[in-house]
N, CA, C and O of each residue as an XYZ file, in Angstrom:
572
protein
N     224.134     73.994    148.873
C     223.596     74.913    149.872
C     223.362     76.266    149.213
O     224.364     76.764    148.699
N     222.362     76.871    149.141
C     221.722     78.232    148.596
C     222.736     79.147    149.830
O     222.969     78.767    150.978
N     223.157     80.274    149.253
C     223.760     80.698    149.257
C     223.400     82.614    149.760
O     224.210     83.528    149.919
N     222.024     82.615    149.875
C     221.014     83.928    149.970
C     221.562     84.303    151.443
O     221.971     85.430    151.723
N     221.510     82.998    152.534
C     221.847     83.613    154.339
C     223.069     83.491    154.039
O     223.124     82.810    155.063
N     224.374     83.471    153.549
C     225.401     82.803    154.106
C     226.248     83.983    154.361
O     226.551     84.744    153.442
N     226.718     84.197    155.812
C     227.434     85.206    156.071
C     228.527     84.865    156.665
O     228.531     83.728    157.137
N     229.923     85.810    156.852
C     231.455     85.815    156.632
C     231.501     87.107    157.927
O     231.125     88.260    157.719
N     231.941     86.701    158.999
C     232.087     87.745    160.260
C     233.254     87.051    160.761
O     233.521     85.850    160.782
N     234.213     88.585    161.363
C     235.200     88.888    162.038
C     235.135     89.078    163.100
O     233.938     88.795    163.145
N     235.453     89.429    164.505
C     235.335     89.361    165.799
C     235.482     89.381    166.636
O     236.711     89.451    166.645
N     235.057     89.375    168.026
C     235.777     89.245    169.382
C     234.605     88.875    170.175
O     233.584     89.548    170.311
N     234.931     87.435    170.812
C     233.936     86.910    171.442
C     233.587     88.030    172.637
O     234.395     88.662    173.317
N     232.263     88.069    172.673
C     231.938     88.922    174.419
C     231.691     88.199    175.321
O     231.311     88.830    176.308
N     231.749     86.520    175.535
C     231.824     85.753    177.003
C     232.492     84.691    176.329
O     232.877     84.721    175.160
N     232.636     83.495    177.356
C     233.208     82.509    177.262
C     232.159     81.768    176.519
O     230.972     82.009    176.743
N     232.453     81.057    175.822
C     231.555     79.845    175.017
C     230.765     79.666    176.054
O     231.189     80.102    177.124
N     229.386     78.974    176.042
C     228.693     77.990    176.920
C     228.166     76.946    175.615
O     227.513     76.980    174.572
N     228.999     75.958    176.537
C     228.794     74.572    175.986
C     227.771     73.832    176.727
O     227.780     73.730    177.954
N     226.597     73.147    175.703
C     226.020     71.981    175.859
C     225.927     70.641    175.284
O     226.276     70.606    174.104
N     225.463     69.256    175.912
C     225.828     68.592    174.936
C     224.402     67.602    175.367
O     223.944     67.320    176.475
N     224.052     67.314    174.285
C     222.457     67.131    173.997
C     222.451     65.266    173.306
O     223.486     64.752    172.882
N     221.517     64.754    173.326
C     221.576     63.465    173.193
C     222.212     62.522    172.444
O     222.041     62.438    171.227
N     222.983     61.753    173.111
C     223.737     61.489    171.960
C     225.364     61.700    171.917
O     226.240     61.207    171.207
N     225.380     62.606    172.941
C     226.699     63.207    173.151
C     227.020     64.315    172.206
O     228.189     64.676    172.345
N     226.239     65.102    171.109
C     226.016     65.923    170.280
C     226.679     67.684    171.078
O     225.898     68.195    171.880
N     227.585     68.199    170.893
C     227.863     69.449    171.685
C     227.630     70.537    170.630
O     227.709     70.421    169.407
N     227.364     71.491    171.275
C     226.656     72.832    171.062
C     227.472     73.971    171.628
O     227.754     74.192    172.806
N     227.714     74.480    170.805
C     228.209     76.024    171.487
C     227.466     77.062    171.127
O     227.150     77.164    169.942
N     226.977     78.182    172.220
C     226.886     79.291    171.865
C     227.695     80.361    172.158
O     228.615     80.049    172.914
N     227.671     81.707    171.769
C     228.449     82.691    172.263
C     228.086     83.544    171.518
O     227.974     83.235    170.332
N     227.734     85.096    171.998
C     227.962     86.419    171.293
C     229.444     86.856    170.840
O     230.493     86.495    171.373
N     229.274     87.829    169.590
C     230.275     88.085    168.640
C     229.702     89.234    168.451
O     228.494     89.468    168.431
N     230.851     90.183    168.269
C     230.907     91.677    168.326
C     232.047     92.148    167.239
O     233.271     92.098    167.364
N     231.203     92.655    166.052
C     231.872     93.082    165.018
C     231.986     94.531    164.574
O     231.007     95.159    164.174
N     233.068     94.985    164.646
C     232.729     96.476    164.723
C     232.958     96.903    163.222
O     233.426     96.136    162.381
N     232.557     98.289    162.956
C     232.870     99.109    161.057
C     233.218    100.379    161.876
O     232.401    100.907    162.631
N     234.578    100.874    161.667
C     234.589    101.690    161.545
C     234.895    102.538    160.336
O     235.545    102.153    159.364
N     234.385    103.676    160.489
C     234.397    104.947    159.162
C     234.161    106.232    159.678
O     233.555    106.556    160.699
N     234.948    107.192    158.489
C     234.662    108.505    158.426
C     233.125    108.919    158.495
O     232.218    108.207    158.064
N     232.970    110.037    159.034
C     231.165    110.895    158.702
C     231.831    111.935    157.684
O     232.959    112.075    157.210
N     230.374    112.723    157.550
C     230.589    113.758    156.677
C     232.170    114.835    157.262
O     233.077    115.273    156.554
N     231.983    114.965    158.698
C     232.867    116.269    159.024
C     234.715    115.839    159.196
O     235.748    116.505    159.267
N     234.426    114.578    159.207
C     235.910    113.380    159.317
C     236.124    112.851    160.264
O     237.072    112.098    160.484
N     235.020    113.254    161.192
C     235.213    112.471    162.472
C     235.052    110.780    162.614
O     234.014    110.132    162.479
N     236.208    110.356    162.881
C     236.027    108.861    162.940
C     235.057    108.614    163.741
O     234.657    109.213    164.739
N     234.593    107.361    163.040
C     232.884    106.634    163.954
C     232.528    105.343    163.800
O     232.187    104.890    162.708
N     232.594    104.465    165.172
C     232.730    103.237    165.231
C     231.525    102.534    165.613
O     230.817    102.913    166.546
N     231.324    101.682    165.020
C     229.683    100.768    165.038
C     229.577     99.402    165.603
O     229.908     98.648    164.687
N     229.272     98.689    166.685
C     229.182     97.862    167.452
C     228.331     96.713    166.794
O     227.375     97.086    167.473
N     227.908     95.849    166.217
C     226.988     94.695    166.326
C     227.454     93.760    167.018
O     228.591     93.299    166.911
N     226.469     93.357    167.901
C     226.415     92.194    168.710
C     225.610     90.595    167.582
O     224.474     90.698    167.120
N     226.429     89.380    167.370
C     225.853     88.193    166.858
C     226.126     87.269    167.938
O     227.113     87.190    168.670
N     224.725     86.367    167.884
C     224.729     84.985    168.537
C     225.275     84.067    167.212
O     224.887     84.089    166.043
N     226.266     83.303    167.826
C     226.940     82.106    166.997
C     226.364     80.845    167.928
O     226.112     80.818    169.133
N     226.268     79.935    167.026
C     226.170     78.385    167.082
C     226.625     77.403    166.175
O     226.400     77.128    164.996
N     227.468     76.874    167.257
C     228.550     75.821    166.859
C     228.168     74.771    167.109
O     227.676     74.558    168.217
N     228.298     73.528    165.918
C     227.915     71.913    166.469
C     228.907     71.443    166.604
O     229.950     72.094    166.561
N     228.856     70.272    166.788
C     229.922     68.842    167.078
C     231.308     68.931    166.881
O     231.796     69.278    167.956
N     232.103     68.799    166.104
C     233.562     69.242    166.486
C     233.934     70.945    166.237
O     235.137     71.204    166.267
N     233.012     72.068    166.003
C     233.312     72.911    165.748
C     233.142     73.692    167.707
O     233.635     74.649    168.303
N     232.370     72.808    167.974
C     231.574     73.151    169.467
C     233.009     72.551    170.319
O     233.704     73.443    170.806
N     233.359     71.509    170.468
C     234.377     71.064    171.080
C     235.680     72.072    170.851
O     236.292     72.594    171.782
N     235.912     72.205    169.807
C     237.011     73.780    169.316
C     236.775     74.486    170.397
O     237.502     74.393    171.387
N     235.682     75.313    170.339
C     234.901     76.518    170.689
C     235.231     75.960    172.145
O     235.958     76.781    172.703
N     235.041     75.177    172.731
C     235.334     74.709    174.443
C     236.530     74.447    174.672
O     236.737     74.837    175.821
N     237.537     73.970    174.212
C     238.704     74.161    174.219
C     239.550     74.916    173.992
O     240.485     74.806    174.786
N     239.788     76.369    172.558
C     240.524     77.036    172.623
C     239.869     78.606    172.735
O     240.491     79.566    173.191
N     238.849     78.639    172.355
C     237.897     79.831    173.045
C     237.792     80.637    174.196
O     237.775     80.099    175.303
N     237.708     82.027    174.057
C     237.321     82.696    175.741
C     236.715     83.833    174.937
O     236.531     83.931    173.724
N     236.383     84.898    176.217
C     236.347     85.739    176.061
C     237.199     86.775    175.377
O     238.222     87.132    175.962
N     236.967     87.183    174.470
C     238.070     88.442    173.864
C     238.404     87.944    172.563
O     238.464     88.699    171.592
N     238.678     86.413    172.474
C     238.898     85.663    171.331
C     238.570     86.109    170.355
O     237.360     86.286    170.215
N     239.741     86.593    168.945
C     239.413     87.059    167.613
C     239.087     85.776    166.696
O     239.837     84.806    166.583
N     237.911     85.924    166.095
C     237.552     84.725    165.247
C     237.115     85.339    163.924
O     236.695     86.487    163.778
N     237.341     84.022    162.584
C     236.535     84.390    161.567
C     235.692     83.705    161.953
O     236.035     83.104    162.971
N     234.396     83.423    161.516
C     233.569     82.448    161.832
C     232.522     82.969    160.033
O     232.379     84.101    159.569
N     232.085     81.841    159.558
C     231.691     81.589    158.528
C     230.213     80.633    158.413
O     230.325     79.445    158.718
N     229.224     81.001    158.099
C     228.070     80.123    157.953
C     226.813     80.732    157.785
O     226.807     81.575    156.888
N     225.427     80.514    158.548
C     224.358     80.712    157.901
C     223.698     81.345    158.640
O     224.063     81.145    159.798
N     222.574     82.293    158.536
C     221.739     83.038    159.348
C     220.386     81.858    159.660
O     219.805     81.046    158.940
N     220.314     82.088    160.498
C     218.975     80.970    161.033
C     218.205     82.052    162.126
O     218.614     82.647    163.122
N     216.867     81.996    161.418
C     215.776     82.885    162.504
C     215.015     82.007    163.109
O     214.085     81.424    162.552
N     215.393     81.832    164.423
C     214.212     81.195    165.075
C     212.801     81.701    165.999
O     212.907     82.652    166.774
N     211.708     81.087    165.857
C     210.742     81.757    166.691
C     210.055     81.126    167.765
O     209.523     80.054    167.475
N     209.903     81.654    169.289
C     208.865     80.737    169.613
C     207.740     81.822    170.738
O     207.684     83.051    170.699
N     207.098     81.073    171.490
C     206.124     82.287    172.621
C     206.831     82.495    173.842
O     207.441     81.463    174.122
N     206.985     83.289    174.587
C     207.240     83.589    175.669
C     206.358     83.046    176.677
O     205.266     82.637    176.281
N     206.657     82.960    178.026
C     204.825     82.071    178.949
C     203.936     83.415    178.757
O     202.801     82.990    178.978
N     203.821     84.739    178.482
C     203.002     85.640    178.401
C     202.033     85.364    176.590
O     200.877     85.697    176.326
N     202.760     84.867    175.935
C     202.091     84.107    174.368
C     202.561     85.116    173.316
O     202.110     85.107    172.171
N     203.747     86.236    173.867
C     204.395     87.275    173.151
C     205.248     86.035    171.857
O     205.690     84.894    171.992
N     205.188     86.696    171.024
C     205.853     86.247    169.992
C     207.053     86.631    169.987
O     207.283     87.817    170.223
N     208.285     85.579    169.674
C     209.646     85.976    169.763
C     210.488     85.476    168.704
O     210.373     84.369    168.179
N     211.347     86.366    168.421
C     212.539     85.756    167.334
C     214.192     86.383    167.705
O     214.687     87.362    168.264
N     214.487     85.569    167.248
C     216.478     85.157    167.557
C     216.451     84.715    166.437
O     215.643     83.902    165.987
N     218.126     85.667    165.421
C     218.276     85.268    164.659
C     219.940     84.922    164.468
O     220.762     85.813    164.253
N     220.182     83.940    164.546
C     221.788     83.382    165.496
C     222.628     82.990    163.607
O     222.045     82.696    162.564
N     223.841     83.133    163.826
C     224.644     82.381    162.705
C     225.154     81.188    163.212
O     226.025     81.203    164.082
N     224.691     80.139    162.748
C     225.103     78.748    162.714
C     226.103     78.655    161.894
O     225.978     78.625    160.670
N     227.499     78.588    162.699
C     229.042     78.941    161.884
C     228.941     76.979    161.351
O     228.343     76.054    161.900
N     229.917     77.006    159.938
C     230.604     75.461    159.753
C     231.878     75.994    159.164
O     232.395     75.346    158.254
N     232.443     77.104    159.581
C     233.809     77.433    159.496
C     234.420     78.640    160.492
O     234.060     79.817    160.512
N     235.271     78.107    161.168
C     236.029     78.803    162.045
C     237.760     79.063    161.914
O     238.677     78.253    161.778
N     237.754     80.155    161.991
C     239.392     80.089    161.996
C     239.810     81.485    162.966
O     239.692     82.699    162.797
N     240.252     80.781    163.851
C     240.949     81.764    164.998
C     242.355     82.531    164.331
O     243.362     82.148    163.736
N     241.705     84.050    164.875
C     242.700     84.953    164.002
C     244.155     85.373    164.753
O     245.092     85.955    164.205
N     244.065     84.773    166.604
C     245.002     85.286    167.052
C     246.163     83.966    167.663
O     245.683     82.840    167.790
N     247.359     84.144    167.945
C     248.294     83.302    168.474
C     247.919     83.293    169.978
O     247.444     84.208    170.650
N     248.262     81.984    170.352
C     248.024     81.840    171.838
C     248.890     82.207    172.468
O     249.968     82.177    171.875
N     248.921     82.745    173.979
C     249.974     83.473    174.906
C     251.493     82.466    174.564
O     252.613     82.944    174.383
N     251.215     81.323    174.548
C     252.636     80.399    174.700
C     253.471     80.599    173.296
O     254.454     79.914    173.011
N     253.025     81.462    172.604
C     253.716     81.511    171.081
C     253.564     80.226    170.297
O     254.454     79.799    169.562
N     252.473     79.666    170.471
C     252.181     78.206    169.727
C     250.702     78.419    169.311
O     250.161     79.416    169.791
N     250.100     77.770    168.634
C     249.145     77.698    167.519
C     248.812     76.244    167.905
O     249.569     75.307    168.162
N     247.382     76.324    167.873
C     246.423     75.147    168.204
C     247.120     73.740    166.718
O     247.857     73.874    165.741
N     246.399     72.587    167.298
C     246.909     71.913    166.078
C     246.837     72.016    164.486
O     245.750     72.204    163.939
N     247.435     71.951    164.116
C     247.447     71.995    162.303
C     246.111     71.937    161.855
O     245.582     71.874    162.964
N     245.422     71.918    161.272
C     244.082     71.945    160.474
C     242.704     72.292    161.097
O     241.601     72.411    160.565
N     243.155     72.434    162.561
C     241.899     72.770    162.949
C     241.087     73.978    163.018
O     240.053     74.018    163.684
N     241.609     75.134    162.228
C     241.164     76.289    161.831
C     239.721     75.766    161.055
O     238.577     75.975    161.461
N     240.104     75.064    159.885
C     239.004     74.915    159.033
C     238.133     73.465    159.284
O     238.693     72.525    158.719
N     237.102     73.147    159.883
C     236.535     72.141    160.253
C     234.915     71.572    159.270
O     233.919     70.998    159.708
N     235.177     71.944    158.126
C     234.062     72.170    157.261
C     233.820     70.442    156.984
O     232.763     69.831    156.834
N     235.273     69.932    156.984
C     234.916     68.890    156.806
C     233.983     67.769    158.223
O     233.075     66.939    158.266
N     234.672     68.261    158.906
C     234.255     67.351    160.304
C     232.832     68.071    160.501
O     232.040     67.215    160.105
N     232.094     69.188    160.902
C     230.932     69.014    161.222
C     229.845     69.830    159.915
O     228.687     70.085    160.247
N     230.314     70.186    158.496
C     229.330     71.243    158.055
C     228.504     70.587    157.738
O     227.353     70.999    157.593
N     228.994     68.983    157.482
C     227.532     67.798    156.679
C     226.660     67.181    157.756
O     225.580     66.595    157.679
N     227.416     67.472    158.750
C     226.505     66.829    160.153
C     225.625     67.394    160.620
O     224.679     66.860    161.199
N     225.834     68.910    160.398
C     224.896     69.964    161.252
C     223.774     68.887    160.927
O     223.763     68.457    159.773
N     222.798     68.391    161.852
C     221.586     68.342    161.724
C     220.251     69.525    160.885
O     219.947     70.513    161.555
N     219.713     69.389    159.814
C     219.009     69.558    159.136
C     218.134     70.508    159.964
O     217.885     70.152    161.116
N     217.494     72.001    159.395
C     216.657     72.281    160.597
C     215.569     72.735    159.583
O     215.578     73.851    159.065
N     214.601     71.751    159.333
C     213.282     72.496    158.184
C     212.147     72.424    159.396
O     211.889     71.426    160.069
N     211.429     73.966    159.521
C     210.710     73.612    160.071
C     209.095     74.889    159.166
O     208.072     75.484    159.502
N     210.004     74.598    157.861
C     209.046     75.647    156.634
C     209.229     76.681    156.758
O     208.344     77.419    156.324
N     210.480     77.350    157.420
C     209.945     78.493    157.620
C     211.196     79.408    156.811
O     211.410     80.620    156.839
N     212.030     78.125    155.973
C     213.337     79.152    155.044
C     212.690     79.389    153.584
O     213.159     80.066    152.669
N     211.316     78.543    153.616
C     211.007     78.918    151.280
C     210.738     80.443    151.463
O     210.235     81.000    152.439
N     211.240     81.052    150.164
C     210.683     81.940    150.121
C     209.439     81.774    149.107
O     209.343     80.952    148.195
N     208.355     82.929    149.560
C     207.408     83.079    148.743
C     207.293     83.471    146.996
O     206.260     83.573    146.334
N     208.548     83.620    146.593
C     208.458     83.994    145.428
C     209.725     83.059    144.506
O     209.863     83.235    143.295
């Protein structure tokens, strides 16, 4: 896997997962992720920076994401930038550019003082070879 999109974000979910599950029995998660930087300015005044990311989760990383997930949830989440485009019904041109995670690892303990099962932080093995393939020409670069 080329290595040019692959991005490494920290977090706090801003809604609950919404799960779908598409033919096949194939599940999907999405959810916004909100990563903040904070830093000094010139005068020392601390100053804090908001980005909002769409994540998408497949098949057992999506089932995770529906089961121990909510709102507020601190996550690493690990994977690839994917820009997608399509028309609006007005024929406006549109793009979303979402991280398709194949590594997750929840950064916080659950209220009961217990921790989800053993290995399921890292799921690279169970869905990163499955993700379904998405060429639709539009990742070569020109040079």
């Amino acid at each position: 896997m080329r290595g040019v999109n692959r991005v490494m974000l920290i977090g706090n979910l801003g809604k609950d997962p919404d799960i779908q599950f598409l033919e096949g029995n194939i599940g999907v998660a999405k959810f916004s992720l909100a990563t903040t930087e904070t830093f000094k300015d010139r005068s020392g005044k601390l100053i804090s920076q908001t980005e909002w990311h769409t994540v998408v989760l497949w098949r057992g990383l999506a089932d995770l994401a529906q089961k121990y997930l909510h709102k507020g949830s601190l996550v690493y989440i690990e994977g690839r930038l994917k820009t997608r485009s399509w028309e609006d019904k007005d024929g406006n041109k549109k793009f979303a550019t979402e991280v398709v995670g194949d590594n997750l690892i929840m950064l916080e303990k659950r209220s009961d003082g217990t921790h989800p099962a053993a290995g399921i932080e890292s799921m690279e093995g169970i869905n990163g070879a499955d993700i379904p393939p998405i060429d639709d020409g539009t990742e070569r670069l020109p040079f």
